[in-house]
N, C-alpha and C positions, 0 to 999 in steps of 0.2 A: 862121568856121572850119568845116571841116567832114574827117571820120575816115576816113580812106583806109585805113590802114595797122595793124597789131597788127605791132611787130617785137619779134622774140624776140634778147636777147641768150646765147649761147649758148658753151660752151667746147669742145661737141663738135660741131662743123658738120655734117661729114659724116653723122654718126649722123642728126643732127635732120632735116638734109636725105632723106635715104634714106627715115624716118619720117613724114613729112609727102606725100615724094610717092609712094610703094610703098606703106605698111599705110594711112594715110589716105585716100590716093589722088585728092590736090590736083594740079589741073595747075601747073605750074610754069609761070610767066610771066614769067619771068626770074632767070636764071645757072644754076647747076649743079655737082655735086657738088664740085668743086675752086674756086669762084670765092669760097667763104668771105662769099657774100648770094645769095641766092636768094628770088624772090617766090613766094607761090601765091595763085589764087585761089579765094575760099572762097564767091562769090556776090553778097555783097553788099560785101565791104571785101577790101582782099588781107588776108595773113597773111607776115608775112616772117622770117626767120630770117638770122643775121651774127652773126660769128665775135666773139664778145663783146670780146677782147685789142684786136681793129681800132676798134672802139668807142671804149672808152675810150683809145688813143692819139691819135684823132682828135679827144677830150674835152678831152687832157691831162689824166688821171686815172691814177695808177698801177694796175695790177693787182691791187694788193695792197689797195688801199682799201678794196676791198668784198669781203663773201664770198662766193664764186663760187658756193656751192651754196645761196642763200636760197631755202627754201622756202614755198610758200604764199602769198607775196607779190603774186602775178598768178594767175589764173584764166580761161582761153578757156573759154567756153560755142558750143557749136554744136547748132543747132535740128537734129533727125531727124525725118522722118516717125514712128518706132517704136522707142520706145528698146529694149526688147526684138532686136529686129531686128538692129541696129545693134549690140545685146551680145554676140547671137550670131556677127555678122558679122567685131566685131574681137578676141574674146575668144582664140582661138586664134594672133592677133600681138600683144596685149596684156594686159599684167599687169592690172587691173584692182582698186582699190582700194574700189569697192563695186561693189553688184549693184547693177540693175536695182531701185527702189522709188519709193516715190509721195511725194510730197513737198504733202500737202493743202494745208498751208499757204503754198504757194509755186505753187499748182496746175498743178506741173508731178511729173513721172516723170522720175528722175536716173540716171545710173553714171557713175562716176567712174576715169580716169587718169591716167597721167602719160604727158609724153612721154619720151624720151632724157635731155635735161637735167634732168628733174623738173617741169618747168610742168603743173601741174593743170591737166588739161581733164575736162570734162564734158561728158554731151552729154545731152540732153532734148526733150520733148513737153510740150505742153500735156494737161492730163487734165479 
């Protein structure tokens, strides 16, 4: 087997979508703000997002099964050249749930947000 793919299930498409390809600034590799799946890619794996409702119909899973807003559950990591850089770059289109710190034990340099739907992402350097 091998990981193509990171899909995001999601209850605000459009939003996610918007956020992924505008403040992130992923190309989109397929759909588009109204197609309720859209890919991007990230370099080395896509990253996708779909309309979470279309999901679990497809699943035969009600709606209601699951809480739509679980947080902390998943976490996207994306390698930057400068986290510093990249704090200042998207600090002004996103809220940001930490700053910019060193993380010795893990020897990396972190900050932390969210997207739209709430999926933690992070982004970091090696230090």
């Amino acid at each position: 087997m091998k990981l193509t793919h990171t899909r995001i299930l999601v209850n605000n498409y459009k939003e996610c979508y918007q956020f992924y390809k505008d403040i992130l600034s992923f190309p989109c590799t397929w759909g588009d703000e109204d197609s309720n799946y859209a890919q991007f890619d990230t370099g080395n794996t896509y990253l996708s997002v779909f309309d979470k409702k279309q999901m679990l119909e497809d699943i035969n899973e009600p709606q209601d099964s699951y809480d739509s807003h679980l947080l902390n559950e998943v976490a996207i990591i994306f390698s930057v050249d400068d986290v510093d850089d990249a704090y200042q770059s998207l600090n002004p289109k996103v809220d940001f749930i930490t700053q910019p710190h060193n993380r010795e034990d893990w020897g990396i340099r972190v900050a932390h947000f969210r997207d739209p739907n709430g999926t933690l992402i992070e982004i970091n350097n090696r230090i």
